[in-house]
KELUMDO-606978 format. One record per residue (C-alpha): chain; z, x, y; residue number from 1. Coordinates in steps of 0.2 Angstrom, whole numbers. Each point is the difference from the previous one (the first is absolute). Last residue first. Layout:
<rec cadena="A" up="Z" east="X" north="Y" num="NUM"/>
...
This chain:
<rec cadena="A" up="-156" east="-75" north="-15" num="365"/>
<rec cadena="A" up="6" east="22" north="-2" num="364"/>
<rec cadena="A" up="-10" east="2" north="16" num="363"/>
<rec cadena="A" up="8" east="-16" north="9" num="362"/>
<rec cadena="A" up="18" east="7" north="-5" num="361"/>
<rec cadena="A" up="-4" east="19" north="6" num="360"/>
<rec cadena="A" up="-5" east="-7" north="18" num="359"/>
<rec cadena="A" up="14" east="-9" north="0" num="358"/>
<rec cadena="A" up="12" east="16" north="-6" num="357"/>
<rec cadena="A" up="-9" east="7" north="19" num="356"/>
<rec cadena="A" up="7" east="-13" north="9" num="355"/>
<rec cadena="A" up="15" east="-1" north="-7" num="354"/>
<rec cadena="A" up="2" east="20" north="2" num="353"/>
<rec cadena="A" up="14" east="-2" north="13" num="352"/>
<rec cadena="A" up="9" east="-10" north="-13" num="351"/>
<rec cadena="A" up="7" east="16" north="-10" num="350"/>
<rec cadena="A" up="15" east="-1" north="-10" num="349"/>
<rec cadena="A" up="1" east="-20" north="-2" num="348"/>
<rec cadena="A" up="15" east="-10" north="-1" num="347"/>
<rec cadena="A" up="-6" east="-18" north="-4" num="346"/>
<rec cadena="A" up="-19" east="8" north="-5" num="345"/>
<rec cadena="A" up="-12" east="-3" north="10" num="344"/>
<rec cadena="A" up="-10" east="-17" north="-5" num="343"/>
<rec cadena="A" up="-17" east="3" north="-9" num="342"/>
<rec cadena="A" up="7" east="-15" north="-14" num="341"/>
<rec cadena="A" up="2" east="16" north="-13" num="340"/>
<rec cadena="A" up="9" east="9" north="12" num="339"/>
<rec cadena="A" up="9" east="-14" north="4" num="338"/>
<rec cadena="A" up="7" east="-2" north="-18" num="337"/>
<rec cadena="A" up="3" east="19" north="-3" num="336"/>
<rec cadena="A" up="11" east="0" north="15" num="335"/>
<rec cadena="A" up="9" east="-17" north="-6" num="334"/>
<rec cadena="A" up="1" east="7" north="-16" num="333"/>
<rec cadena="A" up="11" east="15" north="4" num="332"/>
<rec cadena="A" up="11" east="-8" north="15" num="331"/>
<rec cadena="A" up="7" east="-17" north="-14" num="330"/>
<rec cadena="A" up="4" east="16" north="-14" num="329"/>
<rec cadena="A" up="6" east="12" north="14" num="328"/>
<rec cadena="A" up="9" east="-13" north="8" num="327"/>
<rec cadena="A" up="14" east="-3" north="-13" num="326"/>
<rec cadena="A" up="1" east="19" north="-3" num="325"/>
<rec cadena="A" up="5" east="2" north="16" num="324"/>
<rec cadena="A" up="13" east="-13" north="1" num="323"/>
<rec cadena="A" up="12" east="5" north="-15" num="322"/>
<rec cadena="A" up="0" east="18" north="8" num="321"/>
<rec cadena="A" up="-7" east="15" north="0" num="320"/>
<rec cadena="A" up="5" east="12" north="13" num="319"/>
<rec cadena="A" up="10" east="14" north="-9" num="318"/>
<rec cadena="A" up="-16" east="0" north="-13" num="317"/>
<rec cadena="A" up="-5" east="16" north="-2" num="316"/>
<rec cadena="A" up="12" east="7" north="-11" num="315"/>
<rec cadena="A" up="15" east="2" north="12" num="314"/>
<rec cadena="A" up="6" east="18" north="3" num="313"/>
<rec cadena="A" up="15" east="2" north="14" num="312"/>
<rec cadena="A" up="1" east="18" north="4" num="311"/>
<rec cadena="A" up="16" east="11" north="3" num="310"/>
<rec cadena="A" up="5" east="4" north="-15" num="309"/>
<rec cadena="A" up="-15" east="10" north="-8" num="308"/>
<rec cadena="A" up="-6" east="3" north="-18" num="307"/>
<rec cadena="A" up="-11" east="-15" north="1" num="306"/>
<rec cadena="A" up="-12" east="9" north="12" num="305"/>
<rec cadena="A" up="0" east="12" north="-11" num="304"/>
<rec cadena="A" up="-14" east="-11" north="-10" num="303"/>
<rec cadena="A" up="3" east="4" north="-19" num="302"/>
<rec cadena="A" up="0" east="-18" north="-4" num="301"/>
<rec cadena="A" up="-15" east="-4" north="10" num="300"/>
<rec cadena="A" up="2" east="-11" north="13" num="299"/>
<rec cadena="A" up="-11" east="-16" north="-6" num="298"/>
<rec cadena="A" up="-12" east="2" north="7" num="297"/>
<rec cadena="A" up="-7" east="18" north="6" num="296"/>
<rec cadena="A" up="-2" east="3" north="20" num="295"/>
<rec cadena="A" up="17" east="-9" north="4" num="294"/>
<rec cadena="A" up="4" east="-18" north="6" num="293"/>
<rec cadena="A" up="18" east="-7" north="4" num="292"/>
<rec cadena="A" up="8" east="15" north="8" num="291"/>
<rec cadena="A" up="17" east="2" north="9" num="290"/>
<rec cadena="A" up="2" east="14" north="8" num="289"/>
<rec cadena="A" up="16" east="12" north="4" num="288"/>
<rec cadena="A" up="11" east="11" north="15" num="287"/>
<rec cadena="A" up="-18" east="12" north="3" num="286"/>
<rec cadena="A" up="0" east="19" north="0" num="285"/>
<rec cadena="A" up="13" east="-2" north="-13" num="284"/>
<rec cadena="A" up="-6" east="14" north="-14" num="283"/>
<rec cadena="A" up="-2" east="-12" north="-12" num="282"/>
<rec cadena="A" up="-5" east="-15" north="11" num="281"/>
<rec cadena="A" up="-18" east="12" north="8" num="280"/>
<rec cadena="A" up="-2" east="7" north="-17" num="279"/>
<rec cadena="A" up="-4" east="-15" north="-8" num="278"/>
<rec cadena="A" up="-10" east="-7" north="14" num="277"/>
<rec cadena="A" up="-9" east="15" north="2" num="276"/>
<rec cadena="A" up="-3" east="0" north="-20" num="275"/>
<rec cadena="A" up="-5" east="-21" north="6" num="274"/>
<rec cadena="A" up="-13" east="3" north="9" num="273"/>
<rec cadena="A" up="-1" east="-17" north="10" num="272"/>
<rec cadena="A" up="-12" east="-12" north="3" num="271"/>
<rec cadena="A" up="-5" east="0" north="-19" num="270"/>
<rec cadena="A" up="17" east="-11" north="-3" num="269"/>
<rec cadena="A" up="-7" east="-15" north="11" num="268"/>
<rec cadena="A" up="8" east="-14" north="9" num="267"/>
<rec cadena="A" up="17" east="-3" north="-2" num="266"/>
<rec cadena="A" up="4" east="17" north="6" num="265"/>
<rec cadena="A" up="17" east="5" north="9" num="264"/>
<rec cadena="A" up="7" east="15" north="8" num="263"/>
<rec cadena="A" up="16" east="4" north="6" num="262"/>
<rec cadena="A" up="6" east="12" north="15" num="261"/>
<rec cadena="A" up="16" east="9" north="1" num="260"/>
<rec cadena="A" up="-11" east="19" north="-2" num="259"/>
<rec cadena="A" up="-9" east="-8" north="12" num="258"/>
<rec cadena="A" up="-20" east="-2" north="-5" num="257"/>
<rec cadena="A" up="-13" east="13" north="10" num="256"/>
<rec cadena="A" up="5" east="12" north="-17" num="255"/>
<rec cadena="A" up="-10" east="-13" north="-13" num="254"/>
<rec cadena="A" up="-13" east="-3" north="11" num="253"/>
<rec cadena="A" up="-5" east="20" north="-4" num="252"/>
<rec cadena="A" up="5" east="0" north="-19" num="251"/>
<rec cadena="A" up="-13" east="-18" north="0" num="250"/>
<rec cadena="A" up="4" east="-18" north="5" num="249"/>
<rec cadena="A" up="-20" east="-5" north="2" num="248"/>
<rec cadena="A" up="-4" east="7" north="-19" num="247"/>
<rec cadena="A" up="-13" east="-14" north="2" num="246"/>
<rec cadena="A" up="-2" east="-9" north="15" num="245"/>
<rec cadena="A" up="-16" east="9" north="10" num="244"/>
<rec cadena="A" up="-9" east="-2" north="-17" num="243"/>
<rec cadena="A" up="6" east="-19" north="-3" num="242"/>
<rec cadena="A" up="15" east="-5" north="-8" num="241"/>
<rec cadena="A" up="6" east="-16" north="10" num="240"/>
<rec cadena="A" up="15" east="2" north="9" num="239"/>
<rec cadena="A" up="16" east="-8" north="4" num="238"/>
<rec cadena="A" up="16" east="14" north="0" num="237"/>
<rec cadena="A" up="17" east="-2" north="7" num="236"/>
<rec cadena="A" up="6" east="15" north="8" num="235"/>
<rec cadena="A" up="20" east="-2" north="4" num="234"/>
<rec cadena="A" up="10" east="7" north="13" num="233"/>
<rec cadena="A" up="-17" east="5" north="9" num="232"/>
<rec cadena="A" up="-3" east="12" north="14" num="231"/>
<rec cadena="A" up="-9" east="15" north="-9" num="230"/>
<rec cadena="A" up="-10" east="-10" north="-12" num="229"/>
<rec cadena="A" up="-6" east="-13" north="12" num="228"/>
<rec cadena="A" up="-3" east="13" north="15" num="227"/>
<rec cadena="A" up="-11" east="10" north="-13" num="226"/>
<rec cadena="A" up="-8" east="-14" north="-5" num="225"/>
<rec cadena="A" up="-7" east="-6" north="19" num="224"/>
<rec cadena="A" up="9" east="-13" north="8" num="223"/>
<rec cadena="A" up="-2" east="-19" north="3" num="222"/>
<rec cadena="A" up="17" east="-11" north="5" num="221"/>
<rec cadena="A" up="4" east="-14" north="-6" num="220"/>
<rec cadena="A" up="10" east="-14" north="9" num="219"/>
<rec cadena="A" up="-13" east="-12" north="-1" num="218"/>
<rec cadena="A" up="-13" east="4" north="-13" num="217"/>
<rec cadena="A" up="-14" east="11" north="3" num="216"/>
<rec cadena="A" up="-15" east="-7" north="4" num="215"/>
<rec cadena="A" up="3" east="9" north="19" num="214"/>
<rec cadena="A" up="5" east="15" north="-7" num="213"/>
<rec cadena="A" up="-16" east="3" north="-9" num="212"/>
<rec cadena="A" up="-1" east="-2" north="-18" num="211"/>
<rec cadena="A" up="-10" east="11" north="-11" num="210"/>
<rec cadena="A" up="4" east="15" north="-1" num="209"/>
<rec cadena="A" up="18" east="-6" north="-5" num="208"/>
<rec cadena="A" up="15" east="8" north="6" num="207"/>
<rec cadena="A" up="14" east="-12" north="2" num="206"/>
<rec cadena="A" up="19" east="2" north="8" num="205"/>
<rec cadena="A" up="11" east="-15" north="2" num="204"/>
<rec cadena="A" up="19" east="3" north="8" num="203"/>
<rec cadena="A" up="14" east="-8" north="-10" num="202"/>
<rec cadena="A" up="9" east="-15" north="5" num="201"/>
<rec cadena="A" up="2" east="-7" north="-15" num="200"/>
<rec cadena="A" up="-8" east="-20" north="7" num="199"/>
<rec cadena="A" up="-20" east="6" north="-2" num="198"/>
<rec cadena="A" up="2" east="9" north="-16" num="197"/>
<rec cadena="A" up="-6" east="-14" north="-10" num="196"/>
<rec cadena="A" up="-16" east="-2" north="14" num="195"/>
<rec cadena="A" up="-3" east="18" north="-2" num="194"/>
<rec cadena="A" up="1" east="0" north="-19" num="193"/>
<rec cadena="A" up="-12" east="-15" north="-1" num="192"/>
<rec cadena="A" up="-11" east="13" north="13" num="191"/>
<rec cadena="A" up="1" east="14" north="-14" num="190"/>
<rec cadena="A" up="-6" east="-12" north="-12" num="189"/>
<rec cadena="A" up="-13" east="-9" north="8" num="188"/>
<rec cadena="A" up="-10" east="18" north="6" num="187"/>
<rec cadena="A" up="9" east="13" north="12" num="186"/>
<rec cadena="A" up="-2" east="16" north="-10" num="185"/>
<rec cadena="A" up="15" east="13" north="2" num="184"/>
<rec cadena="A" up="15" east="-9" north="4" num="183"/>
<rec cadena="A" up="13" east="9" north="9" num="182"/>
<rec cadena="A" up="19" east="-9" north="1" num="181"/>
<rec cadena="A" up="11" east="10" north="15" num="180"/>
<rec cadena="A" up="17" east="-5" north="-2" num="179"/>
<rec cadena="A" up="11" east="-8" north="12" num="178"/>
<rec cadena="A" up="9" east="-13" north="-12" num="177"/>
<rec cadena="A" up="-9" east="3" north="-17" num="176"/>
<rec cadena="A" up="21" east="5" north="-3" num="175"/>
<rec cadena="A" up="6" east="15" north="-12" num="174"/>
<rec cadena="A" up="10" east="0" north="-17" num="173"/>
<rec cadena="A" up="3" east="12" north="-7" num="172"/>
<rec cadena="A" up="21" east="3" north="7" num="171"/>
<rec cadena="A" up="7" east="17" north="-4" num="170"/>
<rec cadena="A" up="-3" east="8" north="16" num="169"/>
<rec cadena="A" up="0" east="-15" north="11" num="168"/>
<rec cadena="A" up="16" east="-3" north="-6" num="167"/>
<rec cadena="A" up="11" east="-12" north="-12" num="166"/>
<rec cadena="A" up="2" east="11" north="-14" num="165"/>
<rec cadena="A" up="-15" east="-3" north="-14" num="164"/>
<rec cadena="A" up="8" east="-8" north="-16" num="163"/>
<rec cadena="A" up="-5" east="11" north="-13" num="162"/>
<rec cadena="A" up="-13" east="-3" north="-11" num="161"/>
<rec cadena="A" up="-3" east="-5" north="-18" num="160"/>
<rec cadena="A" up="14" east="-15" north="1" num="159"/>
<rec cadena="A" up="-10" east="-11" north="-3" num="158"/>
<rec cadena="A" up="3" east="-7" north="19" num="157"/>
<rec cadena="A" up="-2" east="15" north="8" num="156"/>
<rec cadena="A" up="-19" east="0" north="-12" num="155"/>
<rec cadena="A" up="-3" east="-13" north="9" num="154"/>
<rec cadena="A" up="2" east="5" north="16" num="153"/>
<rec cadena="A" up="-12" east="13" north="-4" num="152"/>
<rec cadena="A" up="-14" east="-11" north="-6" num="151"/>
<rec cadena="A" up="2" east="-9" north="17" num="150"/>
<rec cadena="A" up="-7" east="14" north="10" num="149"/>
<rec cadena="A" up="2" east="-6" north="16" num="148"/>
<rec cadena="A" up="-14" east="7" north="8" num="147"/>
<rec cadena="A" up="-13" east="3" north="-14" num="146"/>
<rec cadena="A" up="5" east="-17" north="-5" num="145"/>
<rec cadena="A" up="-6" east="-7" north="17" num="144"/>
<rec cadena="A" up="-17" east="7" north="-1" num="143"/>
<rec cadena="A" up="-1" east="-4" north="-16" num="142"/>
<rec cadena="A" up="3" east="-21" north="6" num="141"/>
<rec cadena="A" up="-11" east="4" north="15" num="140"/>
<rec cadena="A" up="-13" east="3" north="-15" num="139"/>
<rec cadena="A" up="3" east="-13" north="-8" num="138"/>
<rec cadena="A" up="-3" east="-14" north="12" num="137"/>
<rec cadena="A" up="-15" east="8" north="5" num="136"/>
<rec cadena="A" up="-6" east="-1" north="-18" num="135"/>
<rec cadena="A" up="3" east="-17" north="-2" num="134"/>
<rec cadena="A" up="-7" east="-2" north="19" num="133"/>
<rec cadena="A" up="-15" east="7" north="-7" num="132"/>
<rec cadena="A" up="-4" east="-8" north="-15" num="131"/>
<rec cadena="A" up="9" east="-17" north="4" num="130"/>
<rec cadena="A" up="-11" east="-1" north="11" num="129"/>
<rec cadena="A" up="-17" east="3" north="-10" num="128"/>
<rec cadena="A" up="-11" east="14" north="3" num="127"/>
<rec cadena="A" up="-5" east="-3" north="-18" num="126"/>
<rec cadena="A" up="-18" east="8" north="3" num="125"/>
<rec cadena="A" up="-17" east="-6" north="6" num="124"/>
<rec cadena="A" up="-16" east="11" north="1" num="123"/>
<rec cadena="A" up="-17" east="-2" north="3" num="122"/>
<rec cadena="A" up="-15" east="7" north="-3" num="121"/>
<rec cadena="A" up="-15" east="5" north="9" num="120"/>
<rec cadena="A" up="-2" east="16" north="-6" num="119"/>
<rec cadena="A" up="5" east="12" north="14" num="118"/>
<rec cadena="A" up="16" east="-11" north="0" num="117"/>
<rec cadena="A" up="4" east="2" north="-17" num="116"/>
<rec cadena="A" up="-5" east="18" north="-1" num="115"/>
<rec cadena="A" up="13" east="1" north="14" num="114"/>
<rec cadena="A" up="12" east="-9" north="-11" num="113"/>
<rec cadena="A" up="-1" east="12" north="-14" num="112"/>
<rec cadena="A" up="14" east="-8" north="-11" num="111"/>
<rec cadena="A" up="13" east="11" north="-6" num="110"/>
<rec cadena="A" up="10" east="-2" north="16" num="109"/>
<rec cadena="A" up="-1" east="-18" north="2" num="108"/>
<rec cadena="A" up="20" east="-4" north="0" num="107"/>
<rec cadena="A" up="4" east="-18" north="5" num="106"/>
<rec cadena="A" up="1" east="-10" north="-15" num="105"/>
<rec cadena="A" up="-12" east="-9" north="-10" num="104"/>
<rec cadena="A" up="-15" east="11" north="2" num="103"/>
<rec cadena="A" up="-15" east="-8" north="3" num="102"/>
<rec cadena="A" up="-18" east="5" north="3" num="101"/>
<rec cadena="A" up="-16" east="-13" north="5" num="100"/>
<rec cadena="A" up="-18" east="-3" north="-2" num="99"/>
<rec cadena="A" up="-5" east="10" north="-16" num="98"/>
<rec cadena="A" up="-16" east="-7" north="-6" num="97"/>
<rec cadena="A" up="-8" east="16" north="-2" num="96"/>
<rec cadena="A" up="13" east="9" north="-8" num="95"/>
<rec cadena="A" up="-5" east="19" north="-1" num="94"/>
<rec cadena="A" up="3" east="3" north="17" num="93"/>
<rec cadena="A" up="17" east="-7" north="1" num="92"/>
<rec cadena="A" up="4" east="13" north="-16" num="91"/>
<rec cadena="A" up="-11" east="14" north="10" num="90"/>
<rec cadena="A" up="13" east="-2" north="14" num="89"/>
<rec cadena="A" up="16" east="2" north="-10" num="88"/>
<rec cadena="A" up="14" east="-11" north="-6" num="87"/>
<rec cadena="A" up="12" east="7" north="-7" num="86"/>
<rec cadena="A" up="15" east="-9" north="-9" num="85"/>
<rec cadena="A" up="19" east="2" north="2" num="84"/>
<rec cadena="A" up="1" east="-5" north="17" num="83"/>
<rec cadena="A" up="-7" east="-16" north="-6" num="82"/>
<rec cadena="A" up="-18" east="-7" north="-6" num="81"/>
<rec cadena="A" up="-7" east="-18" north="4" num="80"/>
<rec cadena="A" up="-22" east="1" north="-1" num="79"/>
<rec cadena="A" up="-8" east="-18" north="9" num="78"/>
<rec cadena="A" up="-18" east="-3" north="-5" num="77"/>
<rec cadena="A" up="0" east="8" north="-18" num="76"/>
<rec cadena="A" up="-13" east="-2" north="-8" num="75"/>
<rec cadena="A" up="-6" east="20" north="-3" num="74"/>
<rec cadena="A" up="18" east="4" north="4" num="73"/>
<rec cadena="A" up="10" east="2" north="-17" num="72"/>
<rec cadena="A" up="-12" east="1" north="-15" num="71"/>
<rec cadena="A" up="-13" east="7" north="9" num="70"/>
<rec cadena="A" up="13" east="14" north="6" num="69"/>
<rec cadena="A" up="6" east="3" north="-18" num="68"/>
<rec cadena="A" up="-11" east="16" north="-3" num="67"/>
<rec cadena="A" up="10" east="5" north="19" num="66"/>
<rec cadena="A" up="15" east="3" north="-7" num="65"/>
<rec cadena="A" up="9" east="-8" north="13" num="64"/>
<rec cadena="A" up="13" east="13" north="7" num="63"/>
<rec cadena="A" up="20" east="-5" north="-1" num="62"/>
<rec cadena="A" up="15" east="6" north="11" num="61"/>
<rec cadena="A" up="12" east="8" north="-13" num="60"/>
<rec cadena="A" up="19" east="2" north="0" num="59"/>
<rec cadena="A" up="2" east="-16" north="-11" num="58"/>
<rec cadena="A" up="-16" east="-7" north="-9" num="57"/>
<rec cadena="A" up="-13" east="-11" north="6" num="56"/>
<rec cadena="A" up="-9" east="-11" north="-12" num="55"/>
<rec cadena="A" up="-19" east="-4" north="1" num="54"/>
<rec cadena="A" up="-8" east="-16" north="10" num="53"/>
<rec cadena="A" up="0" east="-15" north="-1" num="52"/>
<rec cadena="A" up="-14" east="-14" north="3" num="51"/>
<rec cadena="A" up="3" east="-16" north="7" num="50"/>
<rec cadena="A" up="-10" east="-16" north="0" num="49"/>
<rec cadena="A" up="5" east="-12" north="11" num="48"/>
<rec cadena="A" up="1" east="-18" north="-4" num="47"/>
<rec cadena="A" up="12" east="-4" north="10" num="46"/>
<rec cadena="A" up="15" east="3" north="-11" num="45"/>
<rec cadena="A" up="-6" east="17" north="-5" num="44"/>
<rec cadena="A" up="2" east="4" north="19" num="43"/>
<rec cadena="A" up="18" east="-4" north="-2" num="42"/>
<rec cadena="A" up="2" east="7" north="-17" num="41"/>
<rec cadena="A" up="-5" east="19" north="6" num="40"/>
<rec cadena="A" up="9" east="-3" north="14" num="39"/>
<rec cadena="A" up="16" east="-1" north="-9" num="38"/>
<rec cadena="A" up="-7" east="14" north="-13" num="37"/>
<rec cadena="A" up="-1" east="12" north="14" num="36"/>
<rec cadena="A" up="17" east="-5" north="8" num="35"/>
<rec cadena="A" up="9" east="0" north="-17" num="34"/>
<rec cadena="A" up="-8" east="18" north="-6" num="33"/>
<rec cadena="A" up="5" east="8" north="16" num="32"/>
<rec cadena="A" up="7" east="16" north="-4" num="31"/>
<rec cadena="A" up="-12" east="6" north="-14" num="30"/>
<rec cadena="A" up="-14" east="-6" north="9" num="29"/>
<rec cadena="A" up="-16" east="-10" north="-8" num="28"/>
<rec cadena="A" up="-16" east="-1" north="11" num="27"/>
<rec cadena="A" up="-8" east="-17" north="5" num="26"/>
<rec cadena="A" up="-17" east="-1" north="-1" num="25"/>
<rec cadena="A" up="-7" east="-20" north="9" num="24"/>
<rec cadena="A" up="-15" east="-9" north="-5" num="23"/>
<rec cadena="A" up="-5" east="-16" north="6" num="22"/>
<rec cadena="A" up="-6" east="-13" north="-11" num="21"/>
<rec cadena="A" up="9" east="-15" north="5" num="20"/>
<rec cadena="A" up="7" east="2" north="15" num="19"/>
<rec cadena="A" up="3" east="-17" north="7" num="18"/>
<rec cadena="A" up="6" east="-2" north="18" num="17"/>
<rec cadena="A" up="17" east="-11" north="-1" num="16"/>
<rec cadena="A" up="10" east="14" north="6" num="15"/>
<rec cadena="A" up="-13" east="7" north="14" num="14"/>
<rec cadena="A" up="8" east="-10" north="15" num="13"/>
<rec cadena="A" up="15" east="10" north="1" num="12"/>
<rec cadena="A" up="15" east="-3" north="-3" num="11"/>
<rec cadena="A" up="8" east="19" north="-2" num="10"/>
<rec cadena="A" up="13" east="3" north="12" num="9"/>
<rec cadena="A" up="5" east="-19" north="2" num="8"/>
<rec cadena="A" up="10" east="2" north="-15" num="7"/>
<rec cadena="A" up="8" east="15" north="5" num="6"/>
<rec cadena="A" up="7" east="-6" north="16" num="5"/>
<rec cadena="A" up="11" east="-13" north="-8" num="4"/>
<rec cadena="A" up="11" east="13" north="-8" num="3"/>
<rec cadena="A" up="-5" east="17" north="-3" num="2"/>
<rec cadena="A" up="-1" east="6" north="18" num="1"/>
């Protein structure tokens, strides 16, 4: 994906267009300082200007004050916020010349894309491969971990544990081999995990409201949630938050799940209730999780769920490789660039609105 393809990927025939005098906000994100200021410099570079926005803090999602809003958006034709920032309908109402939203990487959950799409306005995201095939990728490695449990072994080998006897009893360990994977949500992802699973000869479940079984994947099999949670080895999460998603693995989904079963989420923490969650690997009722994303980031200190033996915690960012930060900085201005030039966005959120984002371009000319 990352070599020779990548290149190709973004030559376009808007790289020699010259912008000069186009206005772009940019907001400021605790966790992606570099990609921000990468594409900050890029689109500086060709004679953009770019305005930024205020600083994000840890364990908060920032609200524009709204006495900044002419400040911000009143130029502003393409607006670039992140999971961290929201971005509400009356903020794209307020910028008249806004033609265009970017996040730079796949999560759009704070922005109000409906609004966007009642608007006029599109939206492009970092949707990039290594996005979400990295994340695929690491997800089948959890998954795997869950199962063998390496941290174990290696505690045999520092001599904090005691050799298991060679038996099924004593032995961790257990094969993919035969088991049932569910995936709840069928979007890239969850179909990269498909596709990585293909040669372990495990048996595919999906629910997703939104997929039929025949746009699912080869060799997956659609089912309703309850039939995921109850029939699954290992639930994998890959969701976005929306109302029906929120709180979705609750007390009651909870107790569908095999008391051998895992669950993994590399997708969002506010999909789960995590005190159901806590409770649910205290008291056994599930074998373990592994968790990359939780309601408040970074996991707070005094979290319970850190108190627990039998869940792998990653800090939201298990997926993140060399790779995908190299495309975010190349994907982020070449979606703010085509906005600009009244091309869709290279991985665009909502194209079935083209039409109507024209009719909004030839207002705001």
């Amino acid at each position: 994906m990352v070599d020779g393809g990548e290149v190709n990927q973004y030559q376009t025939g808007v790289i020699s267009m010259d912008f000069k005098g186009r206005t772009v906000f940019i907001a400021q994100d605790f966790m992606l300082v570099d990609v921000f200021n990468e594409i900050t410099q890029r689109l500086q570079a060709r004679g953009i200007e770019v305005i930024r926005g205020p600083e994000s803090r840890p364990g908060e999602k920032v609200s524009f004050p709204k006495e900044h809003w002419d400040q911000w958006f009143s130029r502003a034709e393409v607006a670039m916020f992140s999971t961290r920032n929201i971005c509400t309908r009356e903020m794209m109402t307020y910028a008249p010349k806004l033609r265009g939203i970017v996040n730079p990487t796949i999560g759009l959950e704070t922005v109000d894309v409906d609004a966007a799409n009642d608007l006029g306005i599109i939206v492009g995201h970092g949707a990039t491969p290594e996005n979400f095939l990295g994340m695929a990728e690491a997800t089948v490695m959890l998954m795997l971990m869950l199962m063998y449990n390496p941290q174990a072994t290696q505690a045999v080998l520092r001599g904090e544990r005691v050799r298991p006897r060679p038996n099924p009893t004593d032995i961790w360990a257990r094969m993919m081999l035969g088991r049932t994977v569910g995936l709840v949500g069928l979007g890239r992802i969850a179909r990269g995990v498909c596709e990585r699973l293909a040669g372990f000869g495990v048996h595919l479940l999906a629910y997703d409201p939104y997929v039929s079984q025949k746009d699912a994947p080869k060799g997956v099999q659609m089912a309703d949630l309850d039939a995921v949670l109850s029939q699954s080895d290992i639930v994998g999460l890959f969701v976005s938050i929306t109302a029906e998603t929120k709180g979705m693995i609750n007390e009651r989904a909870l107790s569908l799940m095999k008391p051998t079963a895992y669950l993994v989420n590399t997708s969002r923490g506010e999909a789960i209730d995590e005190s159901a969650l806590y409770q649910a690997l205290k008291n056994k009722k599930i074998a373990g999780a592994a968790l990359d994303t939780f309601v408040i980031e970074p996991l707070p200190n005094d979290s319970p769920l850190r108190t627990l033996d039998n869940v792998i915690l990653t800090p939201h960012m298990v997926g993140h490789t060399k790779d995908v930060f190299l495309s975010f900085g190349k994907a982020g201005e070449e979606n703010i660039t085509r906005i600009l030039s009244g091309e869709l966005p290279l991985h665009c959120k909502n194209p079935e609105i083209e039409n109507a984002w024209r009719q909004r371009l030839k207002r705001i000319a």
